[in-house]
Structures are given as structure tokens and as C-alpha cells.
C-alpha positions as CSV (number, residue, x, y, z in Angstrom):
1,X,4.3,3.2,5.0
2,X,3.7,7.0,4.2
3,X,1.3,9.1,5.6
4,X,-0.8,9.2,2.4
5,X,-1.1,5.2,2.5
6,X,-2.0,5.3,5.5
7,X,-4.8,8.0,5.2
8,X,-5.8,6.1,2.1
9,X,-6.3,2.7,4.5
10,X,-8.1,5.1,7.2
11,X,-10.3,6.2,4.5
12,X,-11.3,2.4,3.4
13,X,-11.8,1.4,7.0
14,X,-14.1,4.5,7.8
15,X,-15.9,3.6,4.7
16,X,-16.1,0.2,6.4
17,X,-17.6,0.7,9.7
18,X,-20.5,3.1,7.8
19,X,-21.5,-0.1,5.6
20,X,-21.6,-2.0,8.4
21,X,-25.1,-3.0,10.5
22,X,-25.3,-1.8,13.9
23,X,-25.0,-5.1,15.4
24,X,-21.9,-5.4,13.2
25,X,-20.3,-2.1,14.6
26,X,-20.6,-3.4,17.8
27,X,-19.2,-7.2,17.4
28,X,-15.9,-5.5,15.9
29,X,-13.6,-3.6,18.1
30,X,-11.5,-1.1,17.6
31,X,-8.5,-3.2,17.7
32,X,-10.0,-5.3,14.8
33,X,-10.5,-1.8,12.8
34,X,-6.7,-0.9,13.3
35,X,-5.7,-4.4,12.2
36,X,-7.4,-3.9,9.1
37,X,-6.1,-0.6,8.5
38,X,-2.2,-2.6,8.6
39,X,-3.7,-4.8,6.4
40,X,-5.5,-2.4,4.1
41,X,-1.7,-0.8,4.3
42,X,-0.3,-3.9,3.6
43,X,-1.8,-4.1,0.4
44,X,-1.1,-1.0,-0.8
45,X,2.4,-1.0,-0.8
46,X,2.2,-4.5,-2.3
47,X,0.0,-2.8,-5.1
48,X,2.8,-0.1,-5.2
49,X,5.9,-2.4,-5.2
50,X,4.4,-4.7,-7.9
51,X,3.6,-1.6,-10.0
52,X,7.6,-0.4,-9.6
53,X,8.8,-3.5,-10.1
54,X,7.1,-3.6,-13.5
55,X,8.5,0.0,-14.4
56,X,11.6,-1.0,-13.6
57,X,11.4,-3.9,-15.8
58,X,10.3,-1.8,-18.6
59,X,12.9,0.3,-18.1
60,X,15.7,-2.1,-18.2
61,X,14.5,-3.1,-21.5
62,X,14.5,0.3,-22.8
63,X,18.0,0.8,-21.8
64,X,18.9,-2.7,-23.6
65,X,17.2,-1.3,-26.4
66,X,19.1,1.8,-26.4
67,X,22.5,0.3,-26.5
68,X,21.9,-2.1,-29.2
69,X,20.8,0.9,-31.2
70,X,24.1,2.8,-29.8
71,X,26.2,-0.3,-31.1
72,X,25.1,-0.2,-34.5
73,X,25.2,3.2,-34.7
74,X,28.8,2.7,-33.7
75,X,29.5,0.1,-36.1
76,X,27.5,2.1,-39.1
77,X,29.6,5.0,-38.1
78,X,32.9,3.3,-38.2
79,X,32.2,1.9,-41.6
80,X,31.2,5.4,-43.0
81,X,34.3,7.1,-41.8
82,X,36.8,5.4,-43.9
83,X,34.2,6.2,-47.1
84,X,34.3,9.8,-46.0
85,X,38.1,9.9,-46.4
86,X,37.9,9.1,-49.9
């Protein structure tokens, strides 16, 4: 994980303890506040993977897009050239 994910899951679990009741502060340990940092973590770089995944998708289909434009650019080309000769 990078340090920015993990001061982002930091963040979220400081936030945390301030919403929580006193009682509440004192029934979770600190232990249970670092798990839910990893897990806070976790779920970030799920977010992120998910989101680069779907770029990568999309760009994929650009380049697919790209080459059957290249290709008949090619053919239209090659059928002009003999025309030009004329």
C-alpha cells in the first residue's frame, strides 16, 4: 500500500474513534483500530484496482478502434494510389 493510502485509512479511523461514545472508545482497543486501518487499506486499493482495471479496458478498446481506422485508411489509400497514377 502507499503511504498516502495509508494516511487516507489513518484519517477514516481517527475520524472513527471521535464519532465514537466514550464507552465505545474504551470497549475497542487499539489493536482493533489498526485492524480496521488494514481493512480501510484494503478497500482502497480494491477501489483503485477496480478503477484501473476499467481504464485499462477502455483503453484497449480505443486502441482496437484505432487500428480498424488504420486498416481502412490503409485500404482507402491503396485504392487511391493507382487512380493517382493516372
Amino acid at each position: 500500500m502507499t503511504k498516502m493510502q495509508t494516511r487516507r485509512a489513518q484519517k477514516v479511523v481517527d475520524h472513527f474513534k471521535q464519532v465514537l461514545s466514550p464507552s465505545g472508545r474504551k470497549a475497542v482497543t487499539e489493536t482493533h483500530f489498526e485492524e480496521l486501518a488494514l481493512m480501510v487499506e484494503s478497500a482502497i486499493e480494491a477501489a483503485i484496482l477496480e478503477e484501473v482495471a476499467g481504464y485499462a479496458h477502455r483503453l484497449e478498446e480505443v486502441i482496437e478502434e484505432m487500428k480498424h481506422n488504420a486498416a481502412i485508411f490503409d485500404e482507402t489509400s491503396a485504392l487511391a494510389e493507382p487512380q493517382a497514377r493516372q
